[in-house]
C-alpha positions in Angstrom: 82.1 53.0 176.1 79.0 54.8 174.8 76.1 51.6 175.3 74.2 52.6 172.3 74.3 53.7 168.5 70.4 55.1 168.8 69.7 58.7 169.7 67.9 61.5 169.2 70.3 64.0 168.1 73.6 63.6 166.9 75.8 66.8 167.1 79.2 66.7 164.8 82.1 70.1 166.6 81.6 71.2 170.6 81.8 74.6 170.0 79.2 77.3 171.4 77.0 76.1 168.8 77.0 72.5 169.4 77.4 72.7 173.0 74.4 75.0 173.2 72.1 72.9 171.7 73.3 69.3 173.2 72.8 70.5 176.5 68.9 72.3 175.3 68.3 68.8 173.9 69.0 66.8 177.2 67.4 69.2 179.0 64.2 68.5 177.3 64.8 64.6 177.7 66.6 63.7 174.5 69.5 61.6 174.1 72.7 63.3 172.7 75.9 62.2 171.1 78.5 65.0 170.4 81.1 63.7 168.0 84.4 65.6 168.6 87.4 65.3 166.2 89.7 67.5 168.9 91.5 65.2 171.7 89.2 67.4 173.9 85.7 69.4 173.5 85.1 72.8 173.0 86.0 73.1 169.1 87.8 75.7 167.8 86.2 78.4 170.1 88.1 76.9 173.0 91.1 75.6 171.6 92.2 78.0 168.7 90.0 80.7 168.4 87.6 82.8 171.3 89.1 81.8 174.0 93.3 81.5 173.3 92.9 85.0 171.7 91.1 87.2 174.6 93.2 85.2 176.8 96.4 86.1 175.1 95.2 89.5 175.1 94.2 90.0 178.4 97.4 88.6 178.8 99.4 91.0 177.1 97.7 94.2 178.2 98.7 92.9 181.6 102.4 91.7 181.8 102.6 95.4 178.9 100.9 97.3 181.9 99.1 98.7 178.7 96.6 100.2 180.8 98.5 102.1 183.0 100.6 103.9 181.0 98.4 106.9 180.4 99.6 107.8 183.8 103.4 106.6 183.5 104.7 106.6 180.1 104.7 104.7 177.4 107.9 102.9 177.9 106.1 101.3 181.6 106.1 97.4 181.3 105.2 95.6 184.7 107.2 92.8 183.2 110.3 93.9 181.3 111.0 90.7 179.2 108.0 89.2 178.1 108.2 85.6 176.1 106.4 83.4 174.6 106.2 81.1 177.5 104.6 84.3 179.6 101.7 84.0 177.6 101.6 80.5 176.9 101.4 79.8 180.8 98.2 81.9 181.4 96.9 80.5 178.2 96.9 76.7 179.0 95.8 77.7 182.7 92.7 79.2 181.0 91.9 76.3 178.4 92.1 73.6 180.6 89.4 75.7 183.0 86.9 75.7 179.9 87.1 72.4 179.0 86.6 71.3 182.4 83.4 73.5 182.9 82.0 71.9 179.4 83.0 68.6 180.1 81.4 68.9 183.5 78.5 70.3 181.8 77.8 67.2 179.5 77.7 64.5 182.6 75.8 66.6 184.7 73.2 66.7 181.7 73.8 63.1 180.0 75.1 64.0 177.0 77.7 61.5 175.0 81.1 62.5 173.4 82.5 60.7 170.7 86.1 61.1 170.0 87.0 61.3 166.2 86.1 62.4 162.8 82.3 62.4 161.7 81.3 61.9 158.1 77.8 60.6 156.9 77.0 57.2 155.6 73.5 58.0 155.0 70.7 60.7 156.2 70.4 59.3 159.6 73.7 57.5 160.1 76.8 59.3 161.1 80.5 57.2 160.9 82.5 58.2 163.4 86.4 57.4 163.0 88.6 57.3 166.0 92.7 58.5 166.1 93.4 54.9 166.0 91.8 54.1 162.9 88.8 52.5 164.8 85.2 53.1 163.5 81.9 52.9 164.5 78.5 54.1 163.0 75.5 56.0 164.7 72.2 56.8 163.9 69.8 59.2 164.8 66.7 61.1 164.2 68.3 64.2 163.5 71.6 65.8 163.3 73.2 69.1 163.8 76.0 70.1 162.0 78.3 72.3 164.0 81.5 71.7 163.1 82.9 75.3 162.7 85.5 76.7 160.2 89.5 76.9 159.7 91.7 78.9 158.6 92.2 79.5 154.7 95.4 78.1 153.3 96.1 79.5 149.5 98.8 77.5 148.3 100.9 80.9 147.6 101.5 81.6 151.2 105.0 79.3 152.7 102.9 78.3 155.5 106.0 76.4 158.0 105.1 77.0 162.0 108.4 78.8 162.8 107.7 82.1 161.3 104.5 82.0 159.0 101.4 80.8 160.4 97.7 80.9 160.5 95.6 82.8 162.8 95.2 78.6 164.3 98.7 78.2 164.8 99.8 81.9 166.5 98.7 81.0 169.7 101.5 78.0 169.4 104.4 80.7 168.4 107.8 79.6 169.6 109.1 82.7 170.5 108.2 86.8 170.1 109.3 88.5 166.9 110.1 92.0 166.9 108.4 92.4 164.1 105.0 90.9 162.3 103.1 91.3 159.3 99.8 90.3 159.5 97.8 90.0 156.1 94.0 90.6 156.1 92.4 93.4 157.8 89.1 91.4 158.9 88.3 90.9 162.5 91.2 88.0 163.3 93.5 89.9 161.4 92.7 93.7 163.5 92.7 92.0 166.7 96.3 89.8 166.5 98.0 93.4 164.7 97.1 95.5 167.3 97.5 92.7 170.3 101.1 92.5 168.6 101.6 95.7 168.9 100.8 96.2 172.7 103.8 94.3 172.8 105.9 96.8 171.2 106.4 94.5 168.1 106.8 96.6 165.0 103.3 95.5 163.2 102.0 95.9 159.3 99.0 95.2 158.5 98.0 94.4 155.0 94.4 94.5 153.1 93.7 94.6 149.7 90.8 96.8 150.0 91.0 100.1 150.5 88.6 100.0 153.8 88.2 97.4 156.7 85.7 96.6 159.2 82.8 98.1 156.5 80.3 97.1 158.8 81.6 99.2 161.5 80.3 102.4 161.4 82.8 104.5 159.4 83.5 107.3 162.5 84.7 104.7 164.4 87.0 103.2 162.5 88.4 106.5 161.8 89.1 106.9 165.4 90.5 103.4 165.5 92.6 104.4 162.6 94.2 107.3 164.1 95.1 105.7 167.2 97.1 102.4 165.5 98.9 105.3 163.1 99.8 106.9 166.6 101.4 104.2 168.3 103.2 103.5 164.8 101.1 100.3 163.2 101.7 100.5 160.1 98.7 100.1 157.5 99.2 98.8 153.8 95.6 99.0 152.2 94.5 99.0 148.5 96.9 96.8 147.8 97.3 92.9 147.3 99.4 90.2 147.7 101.4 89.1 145.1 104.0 87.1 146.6 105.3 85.6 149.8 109.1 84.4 150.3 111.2 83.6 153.7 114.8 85.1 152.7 118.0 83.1 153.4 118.1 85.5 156.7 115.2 83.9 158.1 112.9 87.3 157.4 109.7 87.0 155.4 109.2 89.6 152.6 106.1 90.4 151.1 105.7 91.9 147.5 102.9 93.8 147.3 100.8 94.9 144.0 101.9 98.5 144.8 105.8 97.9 144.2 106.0 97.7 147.9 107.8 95.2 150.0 107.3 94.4 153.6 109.9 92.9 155.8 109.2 91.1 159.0 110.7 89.2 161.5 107.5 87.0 161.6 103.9 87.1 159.2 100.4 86.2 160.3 98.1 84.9 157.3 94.3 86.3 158.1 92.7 86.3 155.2 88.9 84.7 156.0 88.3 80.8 157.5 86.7 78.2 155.3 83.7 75.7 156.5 85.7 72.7 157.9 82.9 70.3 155.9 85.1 68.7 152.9 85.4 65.4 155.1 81.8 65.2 156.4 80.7 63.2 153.0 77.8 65.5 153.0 77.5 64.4 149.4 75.7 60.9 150.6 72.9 63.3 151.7 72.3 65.7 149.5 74.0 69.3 150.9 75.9 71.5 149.0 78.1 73.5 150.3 79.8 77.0 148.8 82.9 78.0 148.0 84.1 78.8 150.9 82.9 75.1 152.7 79.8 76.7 154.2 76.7 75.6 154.4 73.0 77.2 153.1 70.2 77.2 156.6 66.8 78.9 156.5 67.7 81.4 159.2 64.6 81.1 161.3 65.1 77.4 161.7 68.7 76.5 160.9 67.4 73.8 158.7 69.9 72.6 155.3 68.3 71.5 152.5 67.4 68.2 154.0 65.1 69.0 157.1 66.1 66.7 159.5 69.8 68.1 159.5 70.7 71.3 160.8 73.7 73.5 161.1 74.9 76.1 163.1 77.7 78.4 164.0 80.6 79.4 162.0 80.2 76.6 158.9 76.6 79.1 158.0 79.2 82.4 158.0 77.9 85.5 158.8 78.0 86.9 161.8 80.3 84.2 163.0 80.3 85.2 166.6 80.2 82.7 169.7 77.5 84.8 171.5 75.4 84.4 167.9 76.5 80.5 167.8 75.2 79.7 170.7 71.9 81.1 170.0 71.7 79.3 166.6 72.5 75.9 168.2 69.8 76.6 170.9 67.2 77.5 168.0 67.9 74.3 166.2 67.8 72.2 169.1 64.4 73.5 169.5 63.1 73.4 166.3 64.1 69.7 166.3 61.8 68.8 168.9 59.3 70.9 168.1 59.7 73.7 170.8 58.9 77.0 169.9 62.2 79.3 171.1 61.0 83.2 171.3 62.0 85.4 168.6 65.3 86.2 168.6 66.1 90.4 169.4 66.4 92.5 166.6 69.6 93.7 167.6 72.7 91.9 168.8 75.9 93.2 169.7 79.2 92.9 168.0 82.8 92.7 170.3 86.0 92.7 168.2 88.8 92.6 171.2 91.6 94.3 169.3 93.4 96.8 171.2 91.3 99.1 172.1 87.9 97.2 172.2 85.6 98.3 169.5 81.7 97.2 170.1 78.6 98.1 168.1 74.9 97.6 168.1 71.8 99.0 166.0 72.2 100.6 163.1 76.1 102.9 161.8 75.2 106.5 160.6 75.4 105.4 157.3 73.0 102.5 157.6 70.6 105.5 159.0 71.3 108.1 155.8 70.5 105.2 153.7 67.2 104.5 155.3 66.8 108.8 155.2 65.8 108.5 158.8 65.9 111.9 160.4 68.5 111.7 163.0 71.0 113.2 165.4 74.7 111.8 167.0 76.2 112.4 170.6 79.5 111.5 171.2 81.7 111.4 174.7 85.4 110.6 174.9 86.4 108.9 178.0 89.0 111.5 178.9 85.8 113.5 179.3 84.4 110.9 182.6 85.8 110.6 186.0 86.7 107.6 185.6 88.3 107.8 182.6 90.8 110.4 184.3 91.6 107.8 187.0 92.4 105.1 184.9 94.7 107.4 182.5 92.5 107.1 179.2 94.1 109.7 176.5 91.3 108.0 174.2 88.5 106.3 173.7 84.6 107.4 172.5 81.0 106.9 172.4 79.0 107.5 169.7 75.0 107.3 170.1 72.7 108.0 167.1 69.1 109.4 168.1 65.8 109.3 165.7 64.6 113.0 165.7 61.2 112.0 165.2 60.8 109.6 167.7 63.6 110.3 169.8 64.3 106.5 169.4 67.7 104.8 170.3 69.3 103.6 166.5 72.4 103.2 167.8 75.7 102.5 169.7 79.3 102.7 168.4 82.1 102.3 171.0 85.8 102.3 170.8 88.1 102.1 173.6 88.7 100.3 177.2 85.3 98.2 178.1 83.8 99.0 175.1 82.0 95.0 175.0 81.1 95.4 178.4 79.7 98.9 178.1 77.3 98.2 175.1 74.6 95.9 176.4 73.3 98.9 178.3 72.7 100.7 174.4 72.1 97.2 173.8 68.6 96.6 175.8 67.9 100.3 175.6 67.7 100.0 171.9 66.1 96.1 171.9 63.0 97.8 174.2 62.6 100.7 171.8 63.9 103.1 174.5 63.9 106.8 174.4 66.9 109.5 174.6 64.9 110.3 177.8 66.3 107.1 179.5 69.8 108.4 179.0 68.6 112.1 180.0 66.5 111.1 182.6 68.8 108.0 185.0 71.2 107.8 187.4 74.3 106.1 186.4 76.8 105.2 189.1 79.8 107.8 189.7 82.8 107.4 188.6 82.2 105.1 185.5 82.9 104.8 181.9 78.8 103.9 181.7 79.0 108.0 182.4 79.3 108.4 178.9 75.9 107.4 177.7 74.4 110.4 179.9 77.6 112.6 178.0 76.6 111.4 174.5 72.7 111.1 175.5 73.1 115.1 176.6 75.2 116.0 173.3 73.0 114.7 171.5 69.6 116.4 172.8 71.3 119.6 172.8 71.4 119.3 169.1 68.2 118.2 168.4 65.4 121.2 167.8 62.9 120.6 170.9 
């Protein structure tokens, strides 16, 4: 039983947002509540979204033996018949582990947990409303709202658990199709398709647009392209959605604007989250909200439009990444109680763990035409390194682009295996203004894939006039 209804900051969600600044706020001395809707913390991060989906794909690429079959073919499976349960097994394992580490986390620092759904009853004074129907009401000085997004539901799509579902719901599925259509080609959408398909399952994946991933840069994604049309995903781009319907066999078929249908065993809905604020009663203090549910911060403080309250994380969109969250959270907590946090870096790294990795940081060659920056690429495939050879990579690059004034790093594009672990070397190369000397010039161990900056690094200066 929590002993008082006084404290100093009130968080509503335990994802990496809220977690991250709870735990800043005790450690400066400041008592914490974190209201939690979920049976258990961690938010969706935990329970629906980071962590179930690298898990079931780490998952996959092992009991495929995805990795190994550069060297032994591409019908080699460590385990022959995979299920549902397979994956389900390692996934709970791996859950339960987080939530112990957060939960541990929170006594060892004196933060609170409430259990049950926050709304506002005034500027100071959050409601919270247990399963059972119980309610109690807390106040305090400030409050940060973190209670990330959910998946977007249009009432066109037969949403019904056994063989249509939300990118929430997957990670629950009942059994493997042999086939899926997955609709929307955004970062959920890319990563579930081609996770599907290391499973062999006959994927489509559908977009209205006739691009995705625009803010990768555009090389990349051709090379991602290339290899999902090579291990026969197919892709249905520039065209939309006009109906949804599961057939008397149990197949869902969707009609696209094109004329053409898809067929599928199973169908993934991906189409963008929306802010999961509609029952926080934000309207007794004053915040708006768009259309998607999210909420409006000033970015250098995370303040709403009332200054007291903050929010963080996925419900302010863009770049909706945990590593980004957590930073926001820790900015707010700050800002709260009147700590100064540094300036964040100017560049931050994107991971989207489809299959194979694709990771960026800096600025995309177009970015750098725009700007009419004088510049120069390098690019190194993996099958080019040692240790690409040993592990069996057919594919998988590096692309680097180079100022040719200042011989500046701008960027780093990766696709292939690693490529989220490989980019925080580009990533505090470019974040202390290094040189192409530094890739020139070092030492990186041998045999790695970090082999490939020196390969791209060298490519590059052999272009450039000297």
């Amino acid at each position: 039983m929590i002993a008082t209804n006084d404290f100093d900051l009130i968080v509503i969600g335990s994802g990496p947002s809220g977690r991250r600044a709870a735990v800043q706020a005790a450690k400066i001395g400041k008592t914490v509540l974190v209201v939690e809707k979920g049976r258990r913390v961690g938010g969706v991060s935990v329970h629906t979204g980071t962590i179930p989906s690298k898990t079931l794909r780490e998952t996959v690429l092992n009991l495929s033996g995805w990795r190994e079959r550069g060297f032994y073919g591409r019908s080699y499976r460590v385990k022959q018949d995979i299920s549902a349960g397979d994956l389900m097994a390692r996934l709970h394992k791996t859950l339960d582990h987080e939530v112990e580490v957060l939960e541990h986390q929170f006594n060892r620092n004196g933060v609170w947990t409430a259990n049950g759904a926050g709304r506002f009853v005034s500027a100071h004074e959050v409601e919270v409303t247990s399963e059972n129907g119980e309610t109690r009401v807390y106040k305090a000085g400030h409050v940060l709202i973190a209670c990330g997004t959910r998946p977007f539901r249009p009432d066109y799509v037969p949403f019904n658990g056994v063989n249509v579902f939300d990118s929430d719901e997957i990670i629950e599925l009942p059994k493997l199709p042999r086939s899926l259509a997955v609709i929307g080609a955004g970062v959920i959408g890319v990563e579930y398709a081609t996770i599907f398909s290391a499973l062999d399952v006959a994927v489509t994946l559908i977009e209205p647009r006739t691009s995705f991933l625009d803010f990768i840069d555009k090389e990349l994604i051709e090379e991602f392209m290339h290899e999902l049309r090579d291990r026969n995903v197919a892709l249905r781009l520039g065209a939309g959605v006009q109906s949804i319907v599961v057939n008397g066999a149990g197949k869902t078929v969707t009609q696209l604007s094109d004329g053409r249908v898809v067929t599928a065993d199973m169908l993934l809905f991906a189409a963008g989250r929306v802010g999961a604020t509609d029952t926080l009663n934000l309207e007794a203090v004053g915040i708006q909200t768009d259309h998607r549910g999210r909420i409006v911060v000033e970015p250098a403080t995370m303040q709403t439009s009332v200054p007291h309250i903050y929010a963080a994380g996925d419900v302010i969109g863009f770049p909706s990444l945990a590593s980004t969250s957590m930073e926001q959270g820790r900015v707010a907590a700050c800002h709260a109680f009147g700590l100064q946090p540094p300036p964040p870096p100017e560049f931050f790294p994107y991971g989207i763990y489809s299959v194979p990795e694709i990771s960026t940081v800096g600025m995309t060659e177009e970015e750098v035409r725009k700007r009419e920056i004088p510049y120069e690429c390098g690019i190194a495939r993996f099958r080019e390194t040692s240790r690409g050879h040993i592990m069996g990579l057919n594919t998988g690059m590096m692309k680097m682009i180079f100022s040719t004034k200042s011989r500046r790093l701008l960027g780093v594009h990766i696709v292939g295996e690693g490529a989220t672990e490989l980019i925080h070397i580009g990533q505090a190369v470019l974040n202390l203004k290094g040189t192409i000397d530094y890739f020139i010039e070092n030492t990186f161990n041998y045999p790695t894939l970090a082999e490939a900056y020196k390969i791209a690094g060298l490519d590059a200066w052999n272009r450039m006039q000297r």
